[in-house]
C-alpha positions in Angstrom: 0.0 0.0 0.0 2.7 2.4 1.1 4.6 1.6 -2.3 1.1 2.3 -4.9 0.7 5.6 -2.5 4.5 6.5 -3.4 3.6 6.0 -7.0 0.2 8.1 -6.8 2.5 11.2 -4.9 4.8 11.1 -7.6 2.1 11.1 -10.7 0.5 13.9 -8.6 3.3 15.6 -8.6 3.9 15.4 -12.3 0.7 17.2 -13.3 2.3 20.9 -12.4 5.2 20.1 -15.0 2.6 18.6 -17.2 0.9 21.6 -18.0 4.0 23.5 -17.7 5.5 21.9 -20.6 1.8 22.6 -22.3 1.9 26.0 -21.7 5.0 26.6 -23.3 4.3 24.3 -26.4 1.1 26.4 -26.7 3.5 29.5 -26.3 5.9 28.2 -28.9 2.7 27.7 -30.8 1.1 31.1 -31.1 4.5 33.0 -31.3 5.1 30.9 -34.6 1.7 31.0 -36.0 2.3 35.1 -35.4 5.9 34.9 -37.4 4.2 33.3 -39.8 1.3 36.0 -40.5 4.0 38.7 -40.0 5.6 37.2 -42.6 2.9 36.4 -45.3 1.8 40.0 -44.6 4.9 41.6 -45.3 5.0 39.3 -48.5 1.9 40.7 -49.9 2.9 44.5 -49.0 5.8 44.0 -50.8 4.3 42.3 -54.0 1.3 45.1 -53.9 4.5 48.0 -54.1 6.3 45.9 -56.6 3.1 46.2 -58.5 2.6 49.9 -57.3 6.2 50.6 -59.0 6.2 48.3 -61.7 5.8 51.4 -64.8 8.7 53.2 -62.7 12.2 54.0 -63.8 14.7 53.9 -61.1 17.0 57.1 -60.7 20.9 56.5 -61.9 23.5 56.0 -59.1 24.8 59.7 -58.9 27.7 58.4 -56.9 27.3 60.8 -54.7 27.7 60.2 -50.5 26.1 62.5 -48.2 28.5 64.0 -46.0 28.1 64.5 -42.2 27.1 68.1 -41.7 27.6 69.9 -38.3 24.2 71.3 -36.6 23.2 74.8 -36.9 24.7 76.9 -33.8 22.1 77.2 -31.0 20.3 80.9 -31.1 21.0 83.0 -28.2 16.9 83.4 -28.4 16.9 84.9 -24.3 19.8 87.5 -25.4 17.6 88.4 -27.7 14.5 89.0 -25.9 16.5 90.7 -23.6 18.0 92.7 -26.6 14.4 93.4 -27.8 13.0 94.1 -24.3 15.6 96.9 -24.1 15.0 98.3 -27.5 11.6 98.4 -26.7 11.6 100.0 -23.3 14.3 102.7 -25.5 11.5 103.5 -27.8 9.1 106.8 -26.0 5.7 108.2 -26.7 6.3 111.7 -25.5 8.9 112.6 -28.6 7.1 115.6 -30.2 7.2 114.6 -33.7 5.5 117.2 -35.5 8.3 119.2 -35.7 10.1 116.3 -37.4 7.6 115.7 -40.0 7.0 117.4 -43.3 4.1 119.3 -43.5 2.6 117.1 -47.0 -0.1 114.3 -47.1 2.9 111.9 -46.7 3.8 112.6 -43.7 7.6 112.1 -44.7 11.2 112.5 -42.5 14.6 112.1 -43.2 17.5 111.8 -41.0 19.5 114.9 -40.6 22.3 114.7 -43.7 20.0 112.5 -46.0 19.6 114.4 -49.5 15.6 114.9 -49.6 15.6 113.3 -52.8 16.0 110.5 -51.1 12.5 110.7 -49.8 11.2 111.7 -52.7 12.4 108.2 -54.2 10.9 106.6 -51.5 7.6 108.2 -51.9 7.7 107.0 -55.7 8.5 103.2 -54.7 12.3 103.3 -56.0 13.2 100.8 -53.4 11.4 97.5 -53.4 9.7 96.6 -50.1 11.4 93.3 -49.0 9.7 92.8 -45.3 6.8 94.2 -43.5 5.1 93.8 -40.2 1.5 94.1 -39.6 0.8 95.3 -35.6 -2.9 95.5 -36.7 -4.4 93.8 -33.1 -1.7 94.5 -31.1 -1.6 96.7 -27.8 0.9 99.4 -27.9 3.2 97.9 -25.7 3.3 94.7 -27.8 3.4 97.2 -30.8 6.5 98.6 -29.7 8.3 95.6 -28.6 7.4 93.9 -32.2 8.4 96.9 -34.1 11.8 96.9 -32.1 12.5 93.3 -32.7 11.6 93.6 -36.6 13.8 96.7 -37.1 16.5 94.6 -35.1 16.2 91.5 -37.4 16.0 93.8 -40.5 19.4 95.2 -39.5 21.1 92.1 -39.1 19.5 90.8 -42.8 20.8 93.8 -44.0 17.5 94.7 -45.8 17.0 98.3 -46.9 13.3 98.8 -47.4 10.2 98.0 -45.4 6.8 98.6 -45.0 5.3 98.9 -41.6 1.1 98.3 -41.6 -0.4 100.0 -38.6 -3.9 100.7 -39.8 -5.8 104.3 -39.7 -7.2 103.6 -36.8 -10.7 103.3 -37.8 -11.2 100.3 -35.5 -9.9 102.1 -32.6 -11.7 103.5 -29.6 -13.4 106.6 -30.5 -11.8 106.0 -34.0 -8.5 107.4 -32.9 -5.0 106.4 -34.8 -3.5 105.2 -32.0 0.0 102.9 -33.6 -0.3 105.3 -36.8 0.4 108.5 -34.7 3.3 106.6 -32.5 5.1 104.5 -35.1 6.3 107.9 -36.5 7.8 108.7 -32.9 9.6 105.3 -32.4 10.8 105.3 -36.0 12.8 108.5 -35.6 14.3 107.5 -32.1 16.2 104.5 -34.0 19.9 105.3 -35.5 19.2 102.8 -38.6 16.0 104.3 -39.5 17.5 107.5 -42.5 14.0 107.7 -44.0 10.1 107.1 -43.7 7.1 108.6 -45.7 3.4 107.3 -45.8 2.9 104.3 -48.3 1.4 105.3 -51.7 -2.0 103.9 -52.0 -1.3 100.7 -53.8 1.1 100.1 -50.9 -1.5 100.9 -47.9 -2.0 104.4 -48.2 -2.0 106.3 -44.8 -2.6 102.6 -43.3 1.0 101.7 -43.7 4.8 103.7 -43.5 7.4 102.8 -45.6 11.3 102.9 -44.2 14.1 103.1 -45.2 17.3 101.8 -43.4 20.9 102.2 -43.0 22.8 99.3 -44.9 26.0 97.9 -45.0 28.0 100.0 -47.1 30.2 97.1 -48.3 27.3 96.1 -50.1 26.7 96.4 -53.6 23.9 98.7 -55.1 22.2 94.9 -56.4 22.2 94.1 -53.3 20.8 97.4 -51.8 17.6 97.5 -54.2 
């Protein structure tokens, strides 16, 4: 008796491994029958883009490698905002302008020194406008920090010619010109700015100033139009 109960412990004891081993066949089992659809699916992908590409012409070997190029330098972007915070907080509204201004529709100026032909060429549209800024929206302290950092990038693009949209103020309170009367002020407080007049109509009209800036005089006069 004691020898058949051995025997019934040890088959008892069997059962655990049992389904062990039939767990992991069953395992085995799925994992290949997975490979297998992986595989039979990535077969008829491939035969579908072999059809897809079958009318194509494949592009000569050029022979060319693509070199390892460095990464762009990081931007100092918070020396700038702190650049443009200053240049904004240097900008005031209490200049009196009017006795910078020309009294004409255009409402023109010119850097002491600058020929006033030179405003008259600007008035005509000699130069070609190659940025503008729109502040239409924007408070006058946002206005003034965005005109700052625009003049500031123009400067470092070396671009000569601008156009600055600031509205006429028909959509202010009480229908006031509120950036249009204080663009001209900050304009004439900056050291680049040599010119401004009001755009011509096809350009803005009195919504919009055009400026002219101080350029690098190694430049040629190509690159100066």
């Amino acid at each position: 008796m004691r020898k058949r109960a051995h025997v019934v412990d040890s088959l008892a004891a069997l059962s655990p491994l049992r389904e062990r081993l039939a767990e992991q066949a069953r395992l085995r089992h799925e994992a290949e029958r997975r490979r297998r659809h992986e595989a039979e699916r990535a077969a008829r992908e491939a035969r579908l883009f072999q059809l897809e590409v079958a009318d194509a012409t494949p592009l000569p070997d050029s022979g060319r490698v693509e070199g390892w190029r460095p990464p762009p330098a990081p931007l100092p972007l918070q020396l700038r905002l702190d650049e443009q915070a200053v240049l904004a907080e240097s900008l005031s509204d209490d200049i009196d302008i009017e006795r910078y201004l020309e009294t004409d529709a255009s409402l023109s100026w010119r850097r002491s020194g600058i020929d006033s032909e030179v405003v008259r060429r600007l008035r005509r549209g000699e130069w070609v406008v190659r940025a503008q800024i729109d502040l239409h929206g924007l408070r006058v302290d946002e206005a003034r920090s965005a005109l700052a950092a625009f003049l500031a990038q123009a400067v470092r693009d070396e671009i000569r010619c601008l156009r600055i949209i600031h509205g006429k103020g028909l959509g202010s309170v009480n229908r006031e010109p509120v950036l249009k009367d204080k663009v001209p002020r900050w304009l004439v407080q900056r050291d680049e700015v040599l010119a401004f007049c009001q755009a011509r109509p096809n350009d803005g009209g009195s919504g919009a100033t055009i400026v002219l800036l101080r350029v690098d005089r190694g430049k040629t006069a190509a690159d100066r139009a």
